[in-house]
C-alpha positions, 0 to 999 in steps of 0.5 A: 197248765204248762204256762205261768210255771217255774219249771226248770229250763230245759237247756240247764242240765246240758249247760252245767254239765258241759254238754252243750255245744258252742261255736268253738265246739265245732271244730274241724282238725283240718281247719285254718284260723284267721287272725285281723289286723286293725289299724292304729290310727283313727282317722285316715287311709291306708296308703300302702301295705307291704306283706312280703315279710309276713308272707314267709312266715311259716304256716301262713297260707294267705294274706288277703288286705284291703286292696284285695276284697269286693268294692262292695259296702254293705249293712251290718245292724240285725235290722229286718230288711225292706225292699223300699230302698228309704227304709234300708240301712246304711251300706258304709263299710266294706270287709276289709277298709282302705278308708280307715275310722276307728282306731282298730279298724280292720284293714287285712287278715292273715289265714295260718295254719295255727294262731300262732303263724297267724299272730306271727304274720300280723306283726310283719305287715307293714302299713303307710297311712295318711293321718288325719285329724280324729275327731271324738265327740259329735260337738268336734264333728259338727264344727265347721271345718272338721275332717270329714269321716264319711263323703256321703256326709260332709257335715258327720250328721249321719241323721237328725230327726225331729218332732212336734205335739202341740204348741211347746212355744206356748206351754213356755209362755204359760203364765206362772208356769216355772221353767228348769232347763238341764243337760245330761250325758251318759257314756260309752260301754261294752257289752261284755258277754262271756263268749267273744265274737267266733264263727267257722267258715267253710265251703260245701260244693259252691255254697259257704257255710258259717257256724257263728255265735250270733242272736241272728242267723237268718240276718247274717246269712243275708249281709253276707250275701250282701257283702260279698255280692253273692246270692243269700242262698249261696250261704248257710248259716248255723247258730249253735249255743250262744254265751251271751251277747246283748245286742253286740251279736244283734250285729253282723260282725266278723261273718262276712270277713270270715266267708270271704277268707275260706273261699279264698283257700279253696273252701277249708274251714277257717276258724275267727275267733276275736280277742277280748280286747279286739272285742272292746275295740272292734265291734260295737258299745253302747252309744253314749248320747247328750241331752239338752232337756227344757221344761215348763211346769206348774206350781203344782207339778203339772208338766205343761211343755218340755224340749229334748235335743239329743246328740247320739256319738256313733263312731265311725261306722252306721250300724243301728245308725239313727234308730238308737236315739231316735227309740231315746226320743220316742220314749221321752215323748211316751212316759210323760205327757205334756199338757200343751206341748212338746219338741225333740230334735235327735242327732246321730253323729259319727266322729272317729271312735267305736262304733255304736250298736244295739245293747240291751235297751236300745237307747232307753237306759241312756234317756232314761238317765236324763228324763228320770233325772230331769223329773227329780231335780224338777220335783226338788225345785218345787219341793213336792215328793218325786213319787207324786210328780211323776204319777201326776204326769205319767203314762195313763192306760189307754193312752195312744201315740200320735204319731205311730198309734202304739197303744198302752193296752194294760198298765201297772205301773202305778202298782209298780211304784207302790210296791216299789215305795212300801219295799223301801220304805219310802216315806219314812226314810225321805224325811229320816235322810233330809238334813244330814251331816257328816261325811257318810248320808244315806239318801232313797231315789227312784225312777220308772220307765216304759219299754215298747215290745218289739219293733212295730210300725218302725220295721216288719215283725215276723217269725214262724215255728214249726211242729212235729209229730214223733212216732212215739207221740212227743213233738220236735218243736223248731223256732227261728227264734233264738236262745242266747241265754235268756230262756226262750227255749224254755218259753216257748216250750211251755207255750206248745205245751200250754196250746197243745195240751201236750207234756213238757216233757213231751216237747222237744225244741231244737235249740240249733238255727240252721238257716237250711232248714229253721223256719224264718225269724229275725232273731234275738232283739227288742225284747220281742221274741215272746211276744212275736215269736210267742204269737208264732208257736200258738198259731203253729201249735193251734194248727197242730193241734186241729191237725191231731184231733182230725186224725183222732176223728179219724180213728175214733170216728167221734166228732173233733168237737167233742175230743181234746187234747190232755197231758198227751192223750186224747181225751172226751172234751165233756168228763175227760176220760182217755180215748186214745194214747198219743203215742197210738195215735202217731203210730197209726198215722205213721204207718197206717196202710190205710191213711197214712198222714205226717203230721206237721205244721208251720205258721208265720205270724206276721205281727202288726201290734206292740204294746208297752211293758212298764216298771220302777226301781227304788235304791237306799245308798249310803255316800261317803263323801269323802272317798267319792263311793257309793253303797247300795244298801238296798235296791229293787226293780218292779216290773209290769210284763204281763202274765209271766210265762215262768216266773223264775225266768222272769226273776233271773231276767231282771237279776241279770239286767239289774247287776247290768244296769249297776255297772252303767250306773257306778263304774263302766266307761270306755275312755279313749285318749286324745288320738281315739286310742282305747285306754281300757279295753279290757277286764282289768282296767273297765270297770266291770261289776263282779259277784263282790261288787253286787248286792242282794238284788230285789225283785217284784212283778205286777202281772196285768194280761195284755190282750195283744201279747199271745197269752198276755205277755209282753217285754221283759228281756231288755227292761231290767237294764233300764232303771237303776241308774236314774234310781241310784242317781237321785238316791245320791241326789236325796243323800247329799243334795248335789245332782250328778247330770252324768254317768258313771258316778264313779269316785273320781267324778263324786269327789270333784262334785262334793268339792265343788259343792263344798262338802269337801 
């Protein structure tokens, strides 16, 4: 069994030794390199610019502005693309923007022979603007009278959603039953990947080619295309090794700029590489969303009807747009199930700051900050354990969406929670910790989630893997799918191996995305990519496999039901026993002067399913009043994701979205100044989590086989990120009794909260 085991991933020795080509490793000693200029003003326009200065700089070779690309605006968020117009994203930006809003808006480049010319350059252009009035938060956007930041919508309501289950009027109106309103807010933050945004751009005869650091090639290859009024198969796109990107790169960010720069000196290569602080600034964050949250409930904690508004902060540009907290509204409709009914209303509204895009979760960390929330501070008005509430009103297996039909196939949470529960010893310490004093408490909180696995019926799922025989009997393994550092090389490695019956060893996946030759795939988001692209390399490895044995029918002249395929040989299906060497096999179908046939084989799998992946966090802290800081004691996140392809994989995943989900918790905020000016952008003055910052993180799973997933697995890359917060806010809440309805609970925040509740 090549599945359900820890091995080594198969990326790691060329990663730690250094060998493992990135973007910037693929340089050229010709090349050019690009550098942006970013406007400095939030809202308003570039009137005009003088670049005659900049020009004589030595070793610019061209400065294209504003005025000078295609009056084209296209899409940029790493969105399957629709042929029905309704379901296309929103075309809102141009390569370079006369109409500028965000501070740091991209409004001219300059190409040098070497960054230092460039840079140079940058700082001899002159720029005229007209000022307007930036507008920061969607309550200033949707105030009558506000600047308009795009005339495609005058009222800066980009989209508002919403629905109905049932009568919620009614369930207000139920007899006895309480009502609990309350508002929560979650902020703005980075992504914070190793490797900033990079691509190269050079031309091949008429066709561009962008070597980039994206999670998806085949997308980019198309908004390029788009953007530059081209067709998409004028361009190639190569993905190579990628140093992180968390959704930041599940967005076509500087690619197009950089293909149109190159084709405007006669095809070289031109390098694009943003700055750390261009990064915080000029891509995209995590939109930071307000909740208005209403619930009845019984005396017993029985949820009988609950309300959500929700107002998405978009910034300046669409991106992902409406889908962010449209997934947030969704997810307060599937975790908790309302007796008679429930409302939501989503808003997604730009003002003039960065631009939010996809991060890891896509919209449930930040609901599942307020709904957790909710349910604590729900459950401590009717003093009944939070534990309890929560299994009273939960998901159940079986369950179905009224609306999308998403079907909860398999469920452990329950034993999530459980175990959860035992790992922190749950009853003990809620009532060892429930009547403190002095200035340092100590308080258990905790939260639970669900995370649907990929993007079906919203948008299409579809992905392909192809096989290849080797003359020595080993198969080339190629996946449009992409390894951004999750591990689903590794993965899908196994997966071949598992199907096909070959050696790891003997399965060698290419970890490179050329769009040329990679079969297709959307790329990597949405946790999707073993569940879709799983499904892919068992159709694949199931046709190749079949293909083989119809060869060894061939040679052996023994009827292909009773062969089979074992660790690469073929085998006698009933005892076992060798019949023939793979590699003998391969040779012979290479070379046969006979029946020569080259064994291959390609399926796409066009996924028209989804299922929910579930999980709890449990927290001890330790507050000390007076300084406003919060320890984690003790914290541990568990996961129901299906069958675990690899074990050790899955651990690593949720370390890595654990230590993610502490600095959204404690310390991460991106704050701008009152003109839409970035304040700390950049690794000193963000508050990132470091190695000392972090404690021992705790893992557990509860593996349930899901019959849709391709050998029983389902979501687990975005997840992890997804509890700790809520987890450690109602920790805070147990230790000290005061509820903190925002994030990050930074000291600043906490010693203002502790003194309005006196404990200061």
């Amino acid at each position: 069994m090549a599945i359900r085991k820890s091995i080594n991933r198969v990326d790691a020795v060329e990663k730690v030794t250094g060998g493992a080509r990135y973007t910037d490793d693929f340089f050229e000693r010709e090349m050019l390199v690009a550098k942006v200029l970013h406007s400095t003003i939030a809202n308003g326009w570039v009137k005009s610019m003088d670049i005659s200065e900049a020009e004589k700089v030595p070793g610019v070779v061209k400065i294209v502005t504003c005025f000078d690309v295609p009056d084209i605006q296209f899409p940029t968020p790493g969105h399957p693309w629709s042929v029905e117009a309704s379901h296309q994203d929103v075309a809102d930006r141009k390569l370079l923007n006369q109409r500028v809003r965000i501070y740091g808006d991209d409004i001219a480049a300059v190409v040098a022979e070497d960054e230092v010319a460039a840079s140079r350059a940058l700082k001899r252009i002159k720029v005229e603007y007209e000022e307007l009035e930036p507008v920061l938060t969607p309550a200033e956007a949707m105030k009558e009278g506000a600047p308009v930041i795009h005339d495609e919508h005058p009222d800066n309501v980009l989209k508002h959603t919403s629905y109905t289950v049932g009568d919620p009027d009614a369930a207000f109106q139920k007899e006895g039953a309480h009502v609990f309103e309350g508002e929560y807010e979650t902020q703005i933050v980075q992504h914070c990947h190793i490797e900033p945004p990079i691509s190269y751009a050079y031309m091949e005869k008429d066709r561009i080619v962008v070597v980039s650091s994206t999670q998806i090639p085949h997308i980019v290859r198309r908004v390029i295309g788009q953007a530059m009024g081209i067709p998409w198969g004028k361009v190639r796109v190569i993905k190579p090794y990628i140093g992180g990107g968390f959704g930041n790169k599940q967005e076509v960010l500087y690619e197009p700029l950089n293909a149109f720069l190159c084709t405007k000196v006669g095809g070289r290569c031109v390098k694009l590489e943003i700055s750390r602080e261009e990064t915080f600034v000029s891509t995209r964050t995590r939109h930071a969303i307000a909740f208005k949250t209403k619930a009845a409930v019984t005396s017993d904690g029985k949820l009988v009807g609950r309300t959500l508004e929700a107002y998405s902060n978009q910034g300046g540009y669409a991106s992902h747009g409406h889908a962010i907290v449209a997934n947030s509204s969704n997810a307060y409709r599937y975790l908790y199930q309302d007796e008679i009914g429930l409302k939501s209303d989503a808003y997604t509204v730009y003002t003039n700051i960065c631009s939010g895009g996809a991060m890891r979760g896509y919209g449930i960390p930040q609901v599942a900050f307020a709904m957790e929330s909710q349910m604590d501070d729900i459950a401590r008005a009717l003093n009944i354990d939070p534990i309890e509430f929560r299994e009273k009103n939960c998901m159940p297996l079986g369950y179905k969406d009224p609306f999308t039909g998403l079907t909860c196939y398999s469920s452990g949470l329950l034993e999530c929670i459980k175990k959860g529960k035992e790992h922190i010893g749950w009853d003990e310490k809620r009532k060892k910790y429930a009547n403190q004093n002095g200035p340092v408490r100590r308080g258990v909180g905790m939260s639970i989630f669900t995370y649907k696995t990929g993007v079906y019926p919203i948008s299409l799922e579809t992905a392909s893997s192809r096989l290849i025989l080797n003359q020595d009997g080993s198969a080339q393994l190629q996946m449009g799918a992409t390894e951004i550092g999750q591990g689903a090389d590794t993965v899908f490695t196994q997966m071949a191996a598992e199907t096909i019956g070959f050696k790891l060893e003997d399965i060698h996946i290419i970890s490179t995305q050329d769009t040329d030759v990679t079969p297709f795939d959307t790329g990597a988001y949405a946790s999707r990519q073993t569940y879709v692209s799983g499904m892919a390399v068992k159709k694949t490895a199931e046709q190749f496999k079949a293909k083989i044995l119809d060869y060894a029918n061939y040679m052996l002249k023994i009827s292909v039901e009773k062969l089979d395929i074992c660790d690469g040989n073929i085998v006698d299906k009933e005892n076992g026993d060798v019949l023939l060497t793979m590699e003998r096999l391969a040779m012979e179908a290479f070379y046969s002067l006979d029946h020569s046939v080259h064994i291959t084989a390609e399926a796409t799998n066009h996924c028209k399913d989804n299922t929910f992946a579930f999980g709890a966090c449990f927290a001890e802290v330790e507050v000390d009043i007076p300084l406003g800081k919060v320890h984690i004691i003790d914290i541990i996140n568990v996961h129901d994701s299906g069958v675990l392809i690899n074990p050790k994989l899955a651990e690593a995943q949720v370390h890595g979205g654990m230590s993610m989900g502490l600095g959204y918790a404690l310390s991460e905020q991106l704050l701008y100044d009152a003109k839409g000016k970035p304040l700390n952008n950049n690794l000193l003055d963000y508050k990132l989590p470091t190695s000392m910052d972090t404690p021992d993180l705790h893992v557990d799973f509860v593996e349930t086989l899901d019959p849709s997933g391709p050998y029983g697995n389902k979501a687990l890359g975005e997840p992890p990120a997804i509890p700790p917060a809520p987890a450690i806010r109602n920790a805070v809440l147990h230790a000290t009794g005061v509820a903190i309805n925002t994030l990050p609970l930074n000291p600043q925040k906490l010693v203002e909260k502790f003194t309005e509740a006196g404990l200061i």
